[in-house]
C-alpha positions, 0 to 999 in steps of 0.5 A, spaced: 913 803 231 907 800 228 905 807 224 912 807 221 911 798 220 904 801 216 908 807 212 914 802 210 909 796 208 904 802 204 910 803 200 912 796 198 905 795 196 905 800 191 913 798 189 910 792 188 903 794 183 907 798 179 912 793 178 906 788 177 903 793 172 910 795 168 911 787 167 903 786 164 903 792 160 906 792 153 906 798 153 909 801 158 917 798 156 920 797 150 917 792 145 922 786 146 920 784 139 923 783 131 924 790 129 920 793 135 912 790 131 908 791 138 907 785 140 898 784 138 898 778 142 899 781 148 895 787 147 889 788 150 883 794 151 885 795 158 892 796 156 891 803 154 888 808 157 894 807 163 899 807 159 897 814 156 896 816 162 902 813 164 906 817 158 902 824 160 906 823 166 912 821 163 913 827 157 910 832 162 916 829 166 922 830 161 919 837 159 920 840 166 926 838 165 928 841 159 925 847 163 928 846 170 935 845 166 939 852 167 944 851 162 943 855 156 938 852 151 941 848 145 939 844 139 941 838 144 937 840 151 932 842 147 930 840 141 932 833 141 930 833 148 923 835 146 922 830 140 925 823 145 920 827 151 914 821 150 917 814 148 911 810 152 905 815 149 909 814 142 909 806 143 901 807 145 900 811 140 902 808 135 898 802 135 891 805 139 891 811 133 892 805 127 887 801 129 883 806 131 883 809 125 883 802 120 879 797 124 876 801 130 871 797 135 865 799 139 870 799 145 876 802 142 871 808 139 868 809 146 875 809 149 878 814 144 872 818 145 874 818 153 881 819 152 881 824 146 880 831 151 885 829 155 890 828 149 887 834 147 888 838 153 895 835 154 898 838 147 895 845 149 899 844 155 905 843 151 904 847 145 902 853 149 907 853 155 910 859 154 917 858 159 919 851 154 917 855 147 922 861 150 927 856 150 924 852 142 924 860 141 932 861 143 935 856 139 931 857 133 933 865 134 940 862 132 939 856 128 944 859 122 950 860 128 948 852 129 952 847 124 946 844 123 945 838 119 940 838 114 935 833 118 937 838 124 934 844 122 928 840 119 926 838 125 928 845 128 924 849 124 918 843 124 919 844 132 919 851 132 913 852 126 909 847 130 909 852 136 907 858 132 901 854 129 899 851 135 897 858 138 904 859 143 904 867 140 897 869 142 895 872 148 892 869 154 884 870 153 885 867 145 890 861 148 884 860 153 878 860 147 883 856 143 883 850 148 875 850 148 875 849 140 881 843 141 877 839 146 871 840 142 874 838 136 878 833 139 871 829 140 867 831 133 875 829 130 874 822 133 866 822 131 867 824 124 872 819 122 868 813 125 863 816 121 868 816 114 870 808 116 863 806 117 861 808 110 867 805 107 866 799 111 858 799 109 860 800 102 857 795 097 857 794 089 853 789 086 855 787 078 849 785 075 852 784 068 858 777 066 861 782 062 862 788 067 866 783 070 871 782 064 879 782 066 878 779 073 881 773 075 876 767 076 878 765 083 877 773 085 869 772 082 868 766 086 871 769 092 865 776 090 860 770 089 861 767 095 860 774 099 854 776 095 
C-alpha cells in the first residue's frame, strides 16, 4: 500500500511539473498574441533549450506515427502530416534562429553552439529514415494520379526533393559519413555566421569632408556626430 501511495504521489509530481512547465514557457503552446507575434516579453533564455527538446520529442512523435499508420500512403497521411509534424520546434525556431542571426548574445551563441548538433542530428534522423521516405517516395511515385492542386504539388515535390538531397538514396556507410559532416558543419555554420555579424557590427565609416555628406537630412548628421 505504502509503495503504491509513492508511485500515485511520484506521478502526480511529475503531472504537476509538466504542467508547471507548460504554463511558464511560450514556447511550448501556441502564441496567445495578435497575429501569433511571439510574445518577447515573456520570453527568456531558459525557455529555449526545453522547448527544442521538447519539439524533438513531439515531431519524432507525429512521425512514428505517420510511419506506424497502416492505411495506404497519401498526400493527406503523409505529406500534410509530415509538414504540420513540428509546431512547438516551429514556434521556437523561429524566434531562437532570428534573433540569433540578427542580434545574437554571448549566451544565446553559447547556447546554439550547444543545441546546433543535436539539431543536426535530428534532420539526419528525419532526412534519412528510410521507412518514412518509402512512404514520401510512394506518394510522389503517383503525384500525376493525385488532383493536386498547384500549391499541393509545390510541397510534394519540395518534400520529396529534399529527402533526395539530404542523402535518403545513399548507402549506409555514406549516410553514416554524411551524419559526421552535418554535425561538423552545424557548429562551424554557427561560428562563421557570428563571425559575419561581428564584422557588420564593428563596421565603422568616418566622413572627414562636409561635402561627402551632401543629400542627407541634418537630423541624420546630427544624429552620426553624436555617435562619432
Amino acid at each position: 500500500m505504502f509503495k503504491k501511495c509513492i508511485l500515485i504521489l511520484a506521478a502526480s509530481c511529475m503531472m504537476y511539473s509538466c504542467a508547471t512547465q507548460t504554463e511558464s514557457n511560450p514556447f511550448l503552446t501556441e502564441f496567445q498574441t495578435p497575429n501569433g507575434v511571439p510574445p518577447f516579453d515573456k520570453i527568456k533564455l531558459e525557455h529555449y533549450e526545453p522547448a527544442f527538446q521538447k519539439g524533438i520529442e513531439e515531431q519524432n512523435a507525429n512521425i512514428q506515427a505517420i510511419i506506424d499508420n497502416t492505411e495506404a500512403p497519401t498526400f493527406e497521411n503523409v505529406i500534410v502530416a509530415l509538414d504540420n509534424s513540428s509546431p512547438t520546434l516551429d514556434r521556437v525556431g523561429g524566434v531562437f534562429f532570428n534573433l540569433t542571426e540578427a542580434e545574437t548574445t554571448d549566451e544565446l551563441t553559447a547556447l546554439s553552439m550547444k543545441l546546433a548538433p543535436t539539431l543536426a542530428e535530428h534532420e539526419d534522423n528525419i532526412s534519412l529514415n528510410q521507412e518514412l521516405f518509402k512512404k514520401v517516395d510512394a506518394v510522389y511515385s503517383q503525384k500525376d494520379a493525385l488532383g493536386l492542386t498547384r500549391e499541393q504539388q509545390r510541397l510534394l515535390e519540395k518534400t520529396h526533393k529534399k529527402f533526395i538531397r539530404s542523402g535518403a538514396n545513399l548507402p549506409a556507410d555514406k549516410q553514416a559519413r554524411l551524419r559526421e559532416i552535418n554535425k561538423q558543419l552545424s557548429t562551424l555554420g554557427i561560428t562563421f555566421s557570428n563571425n559575419i555579424l561581428n564584422e557588420n557590427n564593428d563596421f565603422k565609416l568616418y566622413v572627414g569632408k562636409e561635402e561627402d555628406l551632401a543629400g542627407l537630412p541634418q537630423w541624420f548628421r546630427e544624429s552620426a556626430m553624436a555617435e562619432a
